[in-house]
KEKE-3310 file (N, C-alpha, C; in steps of 0.2 Angstrom, whole numbers, plus 5000, padded with zeros to 4 digits):
npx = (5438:5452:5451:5464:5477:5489:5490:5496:5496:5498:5500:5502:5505:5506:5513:5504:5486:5482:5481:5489:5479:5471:5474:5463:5454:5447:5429:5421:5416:5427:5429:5425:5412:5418:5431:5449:5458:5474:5485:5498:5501:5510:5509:5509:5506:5501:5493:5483:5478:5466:5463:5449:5443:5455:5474:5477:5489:5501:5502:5513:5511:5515:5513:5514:5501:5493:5484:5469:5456:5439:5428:5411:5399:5396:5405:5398:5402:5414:5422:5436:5450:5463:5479:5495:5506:5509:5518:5521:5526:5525:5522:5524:5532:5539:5534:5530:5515:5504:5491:5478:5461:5445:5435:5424:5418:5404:5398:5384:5377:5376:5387:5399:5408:5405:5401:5395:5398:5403:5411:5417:5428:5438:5454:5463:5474:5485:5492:5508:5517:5529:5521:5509:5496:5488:5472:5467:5457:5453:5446:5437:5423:5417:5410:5408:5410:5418:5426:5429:5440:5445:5449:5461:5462:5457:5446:5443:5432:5426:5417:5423:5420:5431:5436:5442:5443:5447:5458:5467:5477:5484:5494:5493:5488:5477:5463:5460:5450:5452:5451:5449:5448:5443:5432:5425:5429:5439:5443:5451:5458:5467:5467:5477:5482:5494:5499:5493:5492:5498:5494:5494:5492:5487:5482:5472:5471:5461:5456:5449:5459:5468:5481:5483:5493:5496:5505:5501:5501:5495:5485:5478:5468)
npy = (5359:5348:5331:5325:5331:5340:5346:5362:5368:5386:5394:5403:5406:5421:5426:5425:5419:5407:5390:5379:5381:5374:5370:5374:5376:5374:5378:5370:5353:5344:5331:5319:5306:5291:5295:5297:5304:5310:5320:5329:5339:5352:5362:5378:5385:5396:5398:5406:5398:5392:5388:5383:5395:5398:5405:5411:5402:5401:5393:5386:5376:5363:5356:5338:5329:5319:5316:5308:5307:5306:5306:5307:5309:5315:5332:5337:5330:5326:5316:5315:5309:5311:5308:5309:5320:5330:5345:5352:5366:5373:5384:5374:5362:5356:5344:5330:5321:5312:5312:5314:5316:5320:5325:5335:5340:5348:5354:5365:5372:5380:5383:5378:5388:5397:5393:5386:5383:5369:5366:5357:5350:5341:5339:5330:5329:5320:5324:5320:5321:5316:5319:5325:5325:5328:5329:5337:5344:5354:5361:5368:5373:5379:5391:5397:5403:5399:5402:5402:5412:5411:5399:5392:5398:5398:5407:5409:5407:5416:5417:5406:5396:5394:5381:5375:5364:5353:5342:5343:5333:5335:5326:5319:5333:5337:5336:5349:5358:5364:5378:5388:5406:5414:5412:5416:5419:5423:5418:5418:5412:5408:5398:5391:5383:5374:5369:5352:5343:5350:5363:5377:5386:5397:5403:5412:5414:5420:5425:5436:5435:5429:5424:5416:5403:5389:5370:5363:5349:5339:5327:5320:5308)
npz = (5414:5409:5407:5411:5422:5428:5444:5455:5465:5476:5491:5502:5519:5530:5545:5559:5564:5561:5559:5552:5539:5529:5510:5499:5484:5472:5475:5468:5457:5448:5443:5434:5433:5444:5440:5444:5457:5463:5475:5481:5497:5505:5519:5529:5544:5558:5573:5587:5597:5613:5629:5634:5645:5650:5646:5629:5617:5604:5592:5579:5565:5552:5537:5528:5517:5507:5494:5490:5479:5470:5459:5461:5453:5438:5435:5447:5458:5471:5482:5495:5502:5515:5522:5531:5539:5553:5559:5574:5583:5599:5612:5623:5617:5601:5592:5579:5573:5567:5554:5546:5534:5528:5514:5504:5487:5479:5465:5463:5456:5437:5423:5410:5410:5419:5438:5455:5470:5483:5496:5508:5523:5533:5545:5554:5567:5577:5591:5601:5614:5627:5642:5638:5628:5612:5604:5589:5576:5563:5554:5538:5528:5513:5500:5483:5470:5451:5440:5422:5417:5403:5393:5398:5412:5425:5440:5456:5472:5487:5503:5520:5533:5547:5558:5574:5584:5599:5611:5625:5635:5645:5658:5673:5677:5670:5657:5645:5632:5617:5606:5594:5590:5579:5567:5554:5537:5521:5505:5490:5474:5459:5442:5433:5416:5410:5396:5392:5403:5417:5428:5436:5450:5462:5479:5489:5507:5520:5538:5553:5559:5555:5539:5524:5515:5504:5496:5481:5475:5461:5452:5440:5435)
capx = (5444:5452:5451:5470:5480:5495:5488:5500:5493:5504:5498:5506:5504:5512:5511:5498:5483:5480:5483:5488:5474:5473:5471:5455:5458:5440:5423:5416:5418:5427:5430:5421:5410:5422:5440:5452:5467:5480:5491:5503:5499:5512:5507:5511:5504:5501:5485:5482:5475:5467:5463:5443:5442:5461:5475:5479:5493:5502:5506:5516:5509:5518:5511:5512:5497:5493:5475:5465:5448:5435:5421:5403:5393:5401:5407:5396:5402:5418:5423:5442:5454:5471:5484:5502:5510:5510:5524:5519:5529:5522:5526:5527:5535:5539:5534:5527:5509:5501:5487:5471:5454:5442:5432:5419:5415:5398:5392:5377:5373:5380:5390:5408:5411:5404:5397:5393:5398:5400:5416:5417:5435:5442:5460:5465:5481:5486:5501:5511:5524:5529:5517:5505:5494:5483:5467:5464:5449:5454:5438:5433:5417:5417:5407:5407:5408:5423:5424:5435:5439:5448:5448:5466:5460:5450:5447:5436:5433:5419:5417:5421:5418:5437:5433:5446:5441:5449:5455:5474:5479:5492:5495:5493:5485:5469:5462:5457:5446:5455:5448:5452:5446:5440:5429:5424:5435:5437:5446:5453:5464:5469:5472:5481:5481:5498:5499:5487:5493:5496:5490:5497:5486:5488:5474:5474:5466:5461:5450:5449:5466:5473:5478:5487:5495:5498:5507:5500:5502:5489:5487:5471:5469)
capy = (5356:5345:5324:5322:5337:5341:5354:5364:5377:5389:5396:5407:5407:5422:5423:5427:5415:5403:5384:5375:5384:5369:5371:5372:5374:5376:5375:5365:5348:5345:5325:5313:5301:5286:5298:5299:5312:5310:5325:5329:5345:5356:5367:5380:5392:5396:5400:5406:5392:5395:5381:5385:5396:5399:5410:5409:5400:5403:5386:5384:5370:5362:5346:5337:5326:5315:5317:5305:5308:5301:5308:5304:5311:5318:5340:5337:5329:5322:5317:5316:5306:5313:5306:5313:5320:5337:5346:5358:5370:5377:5387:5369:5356:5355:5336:5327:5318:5307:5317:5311:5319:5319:5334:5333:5346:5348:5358:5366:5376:5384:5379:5375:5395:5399:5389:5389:5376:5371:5363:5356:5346:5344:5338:5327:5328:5317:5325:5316:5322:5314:5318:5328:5322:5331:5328:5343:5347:5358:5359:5371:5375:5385:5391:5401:5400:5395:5408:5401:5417:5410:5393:5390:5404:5399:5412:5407:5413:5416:5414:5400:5394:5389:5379:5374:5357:5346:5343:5341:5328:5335:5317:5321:5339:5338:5335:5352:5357:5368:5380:5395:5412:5417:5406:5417:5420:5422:5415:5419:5409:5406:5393:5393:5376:5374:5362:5345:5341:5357:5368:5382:5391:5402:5404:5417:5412:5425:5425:5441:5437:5424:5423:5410:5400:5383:5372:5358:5344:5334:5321:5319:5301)
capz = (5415:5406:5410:5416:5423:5435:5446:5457:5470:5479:5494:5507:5525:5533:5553:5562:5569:5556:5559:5545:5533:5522:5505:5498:5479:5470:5477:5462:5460:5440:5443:5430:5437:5443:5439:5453:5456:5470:5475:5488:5500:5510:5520:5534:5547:5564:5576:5592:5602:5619:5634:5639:5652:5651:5639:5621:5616:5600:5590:5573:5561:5547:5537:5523:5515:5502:5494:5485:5475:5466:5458:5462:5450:5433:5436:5451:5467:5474:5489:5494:5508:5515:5527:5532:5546:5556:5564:5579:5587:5604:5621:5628:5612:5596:5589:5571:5573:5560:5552:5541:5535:5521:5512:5496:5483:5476:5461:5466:5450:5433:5417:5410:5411:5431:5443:5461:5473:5490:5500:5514:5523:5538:5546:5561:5568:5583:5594:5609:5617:5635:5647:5635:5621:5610:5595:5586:5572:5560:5548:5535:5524:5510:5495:5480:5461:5450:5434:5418:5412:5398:5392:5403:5416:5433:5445:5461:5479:5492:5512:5522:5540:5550:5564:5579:5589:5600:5618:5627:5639:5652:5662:5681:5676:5668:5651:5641:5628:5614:5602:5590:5592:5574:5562:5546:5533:5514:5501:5482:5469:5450:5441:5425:5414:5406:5391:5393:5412:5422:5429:5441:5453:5468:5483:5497:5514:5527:5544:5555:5563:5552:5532:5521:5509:5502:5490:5480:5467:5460:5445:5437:5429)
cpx = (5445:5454:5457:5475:5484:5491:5494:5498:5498:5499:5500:5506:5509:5509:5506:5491:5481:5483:5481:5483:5475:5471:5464:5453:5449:5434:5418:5418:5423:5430:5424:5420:5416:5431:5443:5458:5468:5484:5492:5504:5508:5510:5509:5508:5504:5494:5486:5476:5469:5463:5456:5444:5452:5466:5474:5488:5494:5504:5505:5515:5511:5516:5511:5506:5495:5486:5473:5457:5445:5428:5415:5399:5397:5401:5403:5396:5406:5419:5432:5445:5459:5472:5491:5503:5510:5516:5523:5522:5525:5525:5527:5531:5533:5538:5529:5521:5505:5492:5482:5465:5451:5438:5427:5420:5410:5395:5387:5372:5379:5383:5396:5411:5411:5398:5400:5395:5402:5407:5417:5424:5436:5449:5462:5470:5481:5493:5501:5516:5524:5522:5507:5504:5488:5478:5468:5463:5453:5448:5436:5428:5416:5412:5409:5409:5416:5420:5428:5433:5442:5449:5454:5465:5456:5451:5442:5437:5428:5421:5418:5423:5425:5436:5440:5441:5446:5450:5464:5474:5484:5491:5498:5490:5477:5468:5458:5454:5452:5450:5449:5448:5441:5437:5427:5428:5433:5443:5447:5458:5461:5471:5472:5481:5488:5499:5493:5488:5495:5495:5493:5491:5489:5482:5477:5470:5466:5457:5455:5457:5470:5476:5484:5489:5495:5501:5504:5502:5497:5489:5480:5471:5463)
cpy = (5350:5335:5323:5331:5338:5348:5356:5370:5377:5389:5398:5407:5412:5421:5428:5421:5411:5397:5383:5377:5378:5372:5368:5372:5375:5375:5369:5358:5348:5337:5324:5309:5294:5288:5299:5303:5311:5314:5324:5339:5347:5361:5371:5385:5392:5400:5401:5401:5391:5388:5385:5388:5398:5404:5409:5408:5401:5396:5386:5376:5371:5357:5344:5329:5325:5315:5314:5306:5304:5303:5303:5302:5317:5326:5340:5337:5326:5321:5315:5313:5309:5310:5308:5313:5328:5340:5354:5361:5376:5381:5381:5365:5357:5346:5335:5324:5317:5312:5313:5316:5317:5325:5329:5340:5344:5355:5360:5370:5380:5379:5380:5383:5398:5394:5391:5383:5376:5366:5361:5349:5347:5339:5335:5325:5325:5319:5323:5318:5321:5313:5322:5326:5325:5329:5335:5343:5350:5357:5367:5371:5380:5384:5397:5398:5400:5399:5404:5408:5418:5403:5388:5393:5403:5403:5411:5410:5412:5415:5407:5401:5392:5387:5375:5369:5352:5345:5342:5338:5329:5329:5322:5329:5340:5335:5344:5355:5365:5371:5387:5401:5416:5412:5407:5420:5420:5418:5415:5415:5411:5402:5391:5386:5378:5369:5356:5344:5347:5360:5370:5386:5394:5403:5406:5415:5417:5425:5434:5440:5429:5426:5420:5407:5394:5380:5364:5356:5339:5332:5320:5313:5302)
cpz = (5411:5407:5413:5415:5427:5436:5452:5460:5475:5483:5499:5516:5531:5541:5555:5566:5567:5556:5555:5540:5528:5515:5503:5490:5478:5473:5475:5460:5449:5439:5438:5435:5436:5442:5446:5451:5462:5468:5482:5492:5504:5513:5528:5538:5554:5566:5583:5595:5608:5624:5635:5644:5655:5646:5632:5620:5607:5599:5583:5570:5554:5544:5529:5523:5509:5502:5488:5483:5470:5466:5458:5456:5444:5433:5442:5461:5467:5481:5489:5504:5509:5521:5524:5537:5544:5560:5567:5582:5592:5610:5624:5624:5607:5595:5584:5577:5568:5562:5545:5541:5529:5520:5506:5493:5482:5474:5461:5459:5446:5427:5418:5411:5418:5434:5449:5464:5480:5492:5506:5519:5531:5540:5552:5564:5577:5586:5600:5610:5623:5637:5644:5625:5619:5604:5594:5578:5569:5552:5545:5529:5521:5504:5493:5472:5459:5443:5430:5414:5405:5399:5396:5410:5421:5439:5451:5470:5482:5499:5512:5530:5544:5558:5568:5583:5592:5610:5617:5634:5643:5658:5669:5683:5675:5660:5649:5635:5623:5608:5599:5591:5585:5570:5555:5543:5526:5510:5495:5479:5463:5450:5434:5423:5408:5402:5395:5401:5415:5420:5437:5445:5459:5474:5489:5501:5518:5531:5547:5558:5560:5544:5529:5515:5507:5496:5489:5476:5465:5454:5442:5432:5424)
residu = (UNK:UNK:UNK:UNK:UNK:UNK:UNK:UNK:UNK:UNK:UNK:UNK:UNK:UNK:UNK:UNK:UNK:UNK:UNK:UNK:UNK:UNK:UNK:UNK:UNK:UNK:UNK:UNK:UNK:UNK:UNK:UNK:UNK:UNK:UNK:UNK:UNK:UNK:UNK:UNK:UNK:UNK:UNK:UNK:UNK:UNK:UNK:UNK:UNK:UNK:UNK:UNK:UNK:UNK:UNK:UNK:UNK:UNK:UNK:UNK:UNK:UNK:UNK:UNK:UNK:UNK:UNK:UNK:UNK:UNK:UNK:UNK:UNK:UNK:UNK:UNK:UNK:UNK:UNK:UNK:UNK:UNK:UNK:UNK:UNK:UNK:UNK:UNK:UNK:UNK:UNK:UNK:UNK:UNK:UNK:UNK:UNK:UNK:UNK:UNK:UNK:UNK:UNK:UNK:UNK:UNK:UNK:UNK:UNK:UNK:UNK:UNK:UNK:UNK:UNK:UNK:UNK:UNK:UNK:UNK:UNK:UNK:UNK:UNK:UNK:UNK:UNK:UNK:UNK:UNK:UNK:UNK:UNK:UNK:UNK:UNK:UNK:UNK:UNK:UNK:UNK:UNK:UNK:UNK:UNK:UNK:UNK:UNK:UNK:UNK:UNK:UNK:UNK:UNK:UNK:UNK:UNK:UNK:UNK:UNK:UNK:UNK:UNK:UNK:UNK:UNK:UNK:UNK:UNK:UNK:UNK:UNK:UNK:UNK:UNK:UNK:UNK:UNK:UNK:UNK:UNK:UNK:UNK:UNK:UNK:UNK:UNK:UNK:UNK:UNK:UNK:UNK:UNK:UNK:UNK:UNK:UNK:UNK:UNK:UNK:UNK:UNK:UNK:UNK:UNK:UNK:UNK:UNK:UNK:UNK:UNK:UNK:UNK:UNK:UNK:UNK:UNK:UNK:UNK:UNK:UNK)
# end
């Protein structure tokens, strides 16, 4: 990769049971020790829900976030902050909620052609509406290797882990615990290096009852 780059990932989320699927964009880390890169996520999906010991509720997530980086350790290891805002559409209310997370990459092995590495991220959205207030977790864990099949050309993929956590607060009902139904999944992109600064990519998400898209932009100083 090249030290400063516009990256741009696409990524789709049609419907089905997949909250927000964030993007996940390589498993490898390709920060310089000390380099930082900020982009701007969108992303869309939806996931079946379910209250502990109760149905499944079907809920539409929208969100956009901002993600800053900074390598650890030079093509090694970064770690990475975001904040923004979610917008939930449910059987009970539609309403926005401020949203935060962090993630890291880490190169576990391999050279500037294939390597192997390890990602790990999750997402925190806080929704209120009236009488009901909800945290929800959104955390996944991926690995696998990062191929340049040509010197503008990366192809990468592997399993990762999608975890659902959090709790809802119906005021004079109860408080309960939330959680998704599916947890492993896989994951494929490309990403294409156009001139000195972008770079275009594409990355498919899927779990047993979910699979997705997203779009990003990122700046690499």
């Amino acid at each position: 990769m090249k030290p400063s780059s516009l990256v741009l990932l696409i990524v789709v989320l049609p419907t089905g049971t997949a909250l927000a699927l964030a993007p996940m964009g390589q498993p490898t880390s390709s920060l310089k020790e000390g380099q930082m890169s900020a982009g701007v996520s969108y992303m869309n999906g939806d996931e079946d829900i379910h209250f502990v010991g109760g149905p499944a509720k079907g809920i539409d997530l929208e969100s956009v976030l901002v993600t800053v980086a900074l390598g650890i350790r030079e093509d090694q290891m970064d770690v990475f902050l975001r904040g923004g805002v979610g917008t939930r559409s449910c059987p009970l209310m539609d309403t926005d909620a401020p949203a935060a997370g962090a993630g890291t990459r880490i190169t576990l092995t391999g050279n500037e052609t294939l390597s192997w590495g390890l990602l790990a991220q999750f997402v925190w959205y806080g929704f209120e509406s009236g009488t009901v207030e909800s945290d929800l977790y959104d955390i996944q864990i991926a690995t696998g290797p990062s191929w340049h099949v040509m010197d503008n050309l990366m192809v990468y993929g592997g399993p990762f882990v999608h975890l659902i956590d959090g709790t809802q607060d119906m005021k004079g009902i109860g408080v309960f615990d939330l959680e998704q139904e599916s947890a492993l999944g896989g994951y494929v992109g490309t990403g294409l290096e156009i001139g000195t600064h972008l770079t275009v990519a594409s990355e498919f998400q899927f779990t047993p009852n979910a699979s997705g898209f997203a779009v990003t932009a990122n700046w690499r100083f």
